[in-house]
N, C-alpha and C positions, 0 to 999 in steps of 0.2 A: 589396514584400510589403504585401499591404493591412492597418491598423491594424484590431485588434480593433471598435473603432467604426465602422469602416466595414464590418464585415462585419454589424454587427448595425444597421445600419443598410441597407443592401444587403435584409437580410431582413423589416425593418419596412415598406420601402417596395410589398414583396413581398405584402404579408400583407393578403388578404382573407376577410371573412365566411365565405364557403367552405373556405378554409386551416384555421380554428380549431374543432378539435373542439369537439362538443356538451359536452362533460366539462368542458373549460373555462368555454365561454359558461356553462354551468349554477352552476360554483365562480363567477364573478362576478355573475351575480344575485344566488347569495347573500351575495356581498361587500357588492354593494349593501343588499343590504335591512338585513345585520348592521350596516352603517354607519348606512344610516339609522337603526335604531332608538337609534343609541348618542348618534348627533346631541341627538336628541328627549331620550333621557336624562338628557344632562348640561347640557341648555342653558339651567337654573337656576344652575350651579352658579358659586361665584365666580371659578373660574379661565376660564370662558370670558366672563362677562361683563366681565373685565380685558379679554380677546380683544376682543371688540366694540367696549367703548369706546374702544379704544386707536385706533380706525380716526377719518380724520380726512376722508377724503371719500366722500358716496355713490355709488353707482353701480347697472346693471342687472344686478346675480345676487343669488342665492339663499344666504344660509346657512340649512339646512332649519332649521324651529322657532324662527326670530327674525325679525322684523318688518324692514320696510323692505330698501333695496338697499345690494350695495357691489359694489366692482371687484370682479373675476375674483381679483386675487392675497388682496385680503380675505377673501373668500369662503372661498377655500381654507384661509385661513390657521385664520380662525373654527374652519372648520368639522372639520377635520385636529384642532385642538385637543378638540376634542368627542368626536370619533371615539375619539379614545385618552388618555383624560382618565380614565377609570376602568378602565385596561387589561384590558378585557373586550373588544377589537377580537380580529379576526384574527390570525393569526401563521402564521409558516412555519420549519418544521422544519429544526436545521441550526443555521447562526447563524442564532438568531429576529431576525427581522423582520417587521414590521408591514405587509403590504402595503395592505389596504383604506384604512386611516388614509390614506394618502400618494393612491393612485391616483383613489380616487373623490371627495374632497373636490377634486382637481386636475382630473381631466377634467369632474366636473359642471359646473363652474364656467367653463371652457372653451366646451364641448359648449351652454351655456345663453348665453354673451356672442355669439358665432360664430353659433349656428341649425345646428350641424353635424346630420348626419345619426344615426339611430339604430348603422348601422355602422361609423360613422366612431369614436364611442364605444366600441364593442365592441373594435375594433382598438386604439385607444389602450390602454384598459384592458388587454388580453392583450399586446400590446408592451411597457408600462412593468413590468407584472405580471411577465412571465416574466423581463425584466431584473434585477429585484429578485430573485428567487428563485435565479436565476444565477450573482449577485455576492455572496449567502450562505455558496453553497458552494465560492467559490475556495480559500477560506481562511479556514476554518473556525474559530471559537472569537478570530482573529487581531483582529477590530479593537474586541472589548470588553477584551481583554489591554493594547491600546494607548489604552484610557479612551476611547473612543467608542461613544455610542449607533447601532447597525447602521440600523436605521430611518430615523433621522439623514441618515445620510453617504449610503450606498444610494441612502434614498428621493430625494435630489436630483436625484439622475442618472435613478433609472429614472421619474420625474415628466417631466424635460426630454424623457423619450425617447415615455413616452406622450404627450404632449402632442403633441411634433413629428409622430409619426405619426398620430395625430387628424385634423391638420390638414394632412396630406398634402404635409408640407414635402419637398423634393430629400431625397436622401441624403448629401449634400452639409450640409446647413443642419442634419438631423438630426444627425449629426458633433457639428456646430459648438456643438449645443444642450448635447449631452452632456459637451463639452469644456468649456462655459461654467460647466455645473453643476458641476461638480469644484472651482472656485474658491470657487463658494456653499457648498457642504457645510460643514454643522458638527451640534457637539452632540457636547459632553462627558457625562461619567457618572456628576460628581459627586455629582446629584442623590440618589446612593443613601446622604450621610452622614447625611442629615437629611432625606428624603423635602418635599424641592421639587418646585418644578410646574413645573421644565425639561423633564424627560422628557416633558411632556404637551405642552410647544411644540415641539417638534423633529418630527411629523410634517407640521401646520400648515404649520412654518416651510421644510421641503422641500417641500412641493407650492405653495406662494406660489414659491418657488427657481425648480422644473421650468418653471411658467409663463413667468415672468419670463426663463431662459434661452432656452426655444424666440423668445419675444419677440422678446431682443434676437437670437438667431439668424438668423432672421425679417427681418430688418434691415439684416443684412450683418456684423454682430458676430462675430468670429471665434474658436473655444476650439481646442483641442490635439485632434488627433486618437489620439494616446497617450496622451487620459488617463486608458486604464484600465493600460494594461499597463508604461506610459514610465517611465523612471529616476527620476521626480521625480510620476509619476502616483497615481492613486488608493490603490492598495492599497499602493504607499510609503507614503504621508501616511499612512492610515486603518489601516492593518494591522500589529500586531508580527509584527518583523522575522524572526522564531524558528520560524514556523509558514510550514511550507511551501504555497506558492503552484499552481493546476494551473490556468492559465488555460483550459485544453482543454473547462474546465465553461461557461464563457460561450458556446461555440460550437458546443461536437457536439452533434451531433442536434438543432440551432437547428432549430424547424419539425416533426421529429418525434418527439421527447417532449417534455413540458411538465412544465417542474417547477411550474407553477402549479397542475395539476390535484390536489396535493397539499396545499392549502393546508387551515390546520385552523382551525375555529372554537371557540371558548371557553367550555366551561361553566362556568368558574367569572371572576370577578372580580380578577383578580391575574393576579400576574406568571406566566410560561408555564412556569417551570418547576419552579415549586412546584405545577401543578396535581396532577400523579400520588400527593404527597406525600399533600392533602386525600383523595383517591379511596382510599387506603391507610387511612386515619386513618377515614374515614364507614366503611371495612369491619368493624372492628373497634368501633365506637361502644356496637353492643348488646353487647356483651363486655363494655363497663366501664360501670356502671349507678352507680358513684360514685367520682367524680370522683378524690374525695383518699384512694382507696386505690390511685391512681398515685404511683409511686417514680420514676422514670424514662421515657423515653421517647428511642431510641438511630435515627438515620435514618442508614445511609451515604446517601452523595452524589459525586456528580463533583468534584473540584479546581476546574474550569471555574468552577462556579460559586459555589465559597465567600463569594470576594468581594466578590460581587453580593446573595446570598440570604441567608447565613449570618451575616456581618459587616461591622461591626463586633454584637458579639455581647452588647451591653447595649442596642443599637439594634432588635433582633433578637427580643430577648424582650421588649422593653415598648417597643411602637413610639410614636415622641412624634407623630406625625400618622398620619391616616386613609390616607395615600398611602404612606408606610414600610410600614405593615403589610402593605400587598399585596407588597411584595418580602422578607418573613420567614417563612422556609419555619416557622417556632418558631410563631410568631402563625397560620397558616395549618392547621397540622396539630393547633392547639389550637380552631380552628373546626371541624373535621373530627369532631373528638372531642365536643366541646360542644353543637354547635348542627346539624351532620350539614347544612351548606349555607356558601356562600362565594359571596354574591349581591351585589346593592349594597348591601343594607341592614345585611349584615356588615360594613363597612368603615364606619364614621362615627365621631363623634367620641365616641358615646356605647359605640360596643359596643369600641372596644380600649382602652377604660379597665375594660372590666368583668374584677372581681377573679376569676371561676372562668377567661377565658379567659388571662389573665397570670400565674394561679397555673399552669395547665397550660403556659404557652410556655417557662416558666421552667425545666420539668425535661427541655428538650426539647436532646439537645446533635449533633451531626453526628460523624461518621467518616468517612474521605477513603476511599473504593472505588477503588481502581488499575482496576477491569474494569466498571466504571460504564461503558454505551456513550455517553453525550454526547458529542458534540453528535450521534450518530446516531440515535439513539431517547432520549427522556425519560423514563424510570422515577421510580419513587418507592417505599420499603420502608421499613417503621415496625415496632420492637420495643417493645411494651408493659409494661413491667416492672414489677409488681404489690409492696403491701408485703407482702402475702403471701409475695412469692417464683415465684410464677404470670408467667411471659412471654406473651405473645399475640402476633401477627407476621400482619403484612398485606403482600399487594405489589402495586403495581399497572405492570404490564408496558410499557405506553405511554400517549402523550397522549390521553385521551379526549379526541375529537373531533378526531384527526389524522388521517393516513392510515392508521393500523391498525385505526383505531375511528371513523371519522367520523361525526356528527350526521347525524340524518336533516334531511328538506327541515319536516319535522312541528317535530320540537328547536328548529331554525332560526329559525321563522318563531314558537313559542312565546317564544324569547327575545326578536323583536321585538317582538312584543306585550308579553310585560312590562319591557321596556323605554320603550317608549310610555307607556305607562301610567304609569312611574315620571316620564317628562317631562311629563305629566300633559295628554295628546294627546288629544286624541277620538277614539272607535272612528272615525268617519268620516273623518279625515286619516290613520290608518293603514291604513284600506280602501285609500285612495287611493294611500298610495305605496307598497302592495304592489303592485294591480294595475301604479303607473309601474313596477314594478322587471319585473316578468317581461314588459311590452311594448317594456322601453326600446330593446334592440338590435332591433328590427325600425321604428322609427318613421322615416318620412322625413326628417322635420325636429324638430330635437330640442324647439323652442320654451322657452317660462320654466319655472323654479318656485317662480310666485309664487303658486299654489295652498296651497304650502307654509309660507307665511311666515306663522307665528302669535308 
């Protein structure tokens, strides 16, 4: 009986230009471009310039928006950290994962050392892409229960796997990539007692991984071909044990649905699943015209993710860094209320010290909802409780910008721009790498991007 890996490799080897809906190719441009602008973003900030220096030789690729060259796995690594360094990346519904973060900082980087073709790209990215979205829904909710970043663990495999098929490895070798990756996987969750900048290296650090795996694959390097489904495989390691497993999701209708084509992007800056929360909170804002005639504020919420979002619950309401705050649904829903936006400029060192939004996170408390649907759809529902006596009550249904609500291609491309801008890019280097984003899968040959290097 052929191993899970070999079946999804069997179909990677499979998979041409032709094969991959337009829906898809379309959700990855806009991977791209949302990646690139996030690049540009944060490639001031101090956690990527740690990234950079830390590299110890140069080489021929691009991390977009920083000068000079490095290897293929630097590159990735750099730039993966950028991508999702102010968790305003992509995500996918389900157990969230980060797919952009991990894929395109991995196959650009690729696709630009090699000269591969503009298809050859497109396949990578829709092979590691649909992998990732895959390995979400085995087992759902299971591998943050077991203190692992999904992004993390995922991303390493579905990196090895786009990569391998990028570059048109056997199915054989592709196997061997994905078996290899399994050993690399990491990334804990600790990050969330005191908002460190783990969580911002664990995409980075799986797509430098996926590289590195097809590599040594590539080689003659040999990994398990059970290491998604094997007694000692993947979703053992990464997954509590408690939560039922359907591996049937990594392989039915391989080729004819796409859980990639559901992939959501981010209006707001934070974490994915406090977004509904804010969009409940901005409903409600012209309602409350002063501030501190709030008594209360009551959100149920899923179990799932208490936590993650909720607690610890003095962390929650007065977050001590700019990067906690983005996983405090308290701090989030008192931006909703306050300021009616949740941008980058929400999140600094200056605005979650400010005393109206810590006055408001502080009366904000959760109640656990048994019929909260998480991980299937994201809600968010907020009780306004007046000292009057007056309640107000907002709700917001699902993820704007998921599959029930998705951004348009206008939204999209408006966030890269002011993200750009925030990286403080020239109108004429973001000319430019939109045009690369919407030509890229049809280019012969992928060539540099050292056009890019500011």
């Amino acid at each position: 009986m052929a191993a899970i890996a070999e079946t999804l490799a069997g179909w990677g080897n499979d998979l041409t230009a032709s094969t991959i809906p337009d829906g898809v190719a379309a959700t990855l441009r806009r991977a791209m471009l949302d990646a690139g602008g996030l690049m540009v973003a944060a490639r001031g900030m101090d956690y990527v310039a740690a990234a950079r220096d830390s590299v110890e030789v140069a080489g021929r690729c691009t991390a977009i928006g920083h000068a000079g060259g490095f290897s293929a796995g630097d590159a990735a690594l750099v730039s993966g950290i950028a991508v999702h360094g102010e968790d305003f990346d992509d995500t996918f519904e389900g157990t969230p994962v980060h797919v952009g973060a991990v894929l395109v900082p991995a196959l650009l980087a690729v696709a630009e050392r090699d000269g591969l073709s503009g298809e050859d790209l497109l396949r990578g990215l829709a092979a590691g892409g649909e992998l990732a979205c895959r390995m979400a829904v085995v087992a759902p909710t299971a591998i943050h229960r077991a203190a692992f970043h999904p992004t993390a663990v995922i991303g390493a495999l579905s990196a090895a796997f786009g990569v391998a098929v990028a570059k048109s490895l056997v199915p054989q070798l592709m196997v061997s990539a994905m078996g290899i990756a399994g050993s690399m996987a990491s990334g804990i969750i600790e990050y969330l007692a005191e908002g460190t900048s783990t969580k911002r290296l664990h995409p980075g650090w799986a797509a430098q991984s996926g590289i590195r795996a097809a590599a040594l694959a590539e080689r003659g390097f040999s990994g398990p071909r059970t290491v998604l489904e094997g007694r000692h495989g993947f979703f053992t390691a990464f997954a509590h044990h408690e939560v039922r497993r359907d591996f049937g999701r990594l392989t039915n209708g391989l080729g004819e649905t796409w859980e990639l084509e559901g992939l959501a992007f981010k209006p707001y800056a934070c974490g994915t699943m406090a977004q509904p929360f804010i969009d409940a909170a901005i409903r409600l804002r012209g309602q409350v015209p002063d501030l501190d005639a709030v008594e209360e504020i009551v959100a149920p919420t899923a179990e799932a993710i208490v936590h993650r979002l909720w607690e610890p619950k003095a962390e929650k309401v007065a977050p001590s860094t700019p990067y906690s705050a983005k996983f405090s649904v308290p701090y989030c829903i008192a931006l909703g209320l306050a300021r009616g936006a949740a941008g980058l400029h929400e999140f600094t060192g200056e605005a979650i010290r400010a005393p109206e939004l810590l006055n408001i996170a502080a009366k904000v408390r959760h109640k656990v909802d048994p019929n909260d649907p998480y991980p299937d759809n994201y809600v968010g529902a907020i009780t306004v409780r007046l000292r009057d006596g007056t309640e107000l009550k907002a709700a917001q249904p699902c993820l704007r910008g998921g599959r029930s609500d998705p951004l348009s291609d206008a939204d999209i491309e408006a966030k890269f721009r002011a993200n750009t801008e925030f990286g403080a890019w020239p109108d004429a280097l973001a000319d430019r790498f939109q045009a690369f984003c919407a030509a890229a899968f049809t280019a012969d040959r992928f060539g540099d991007l050292a056009r890019f290097r500011t």
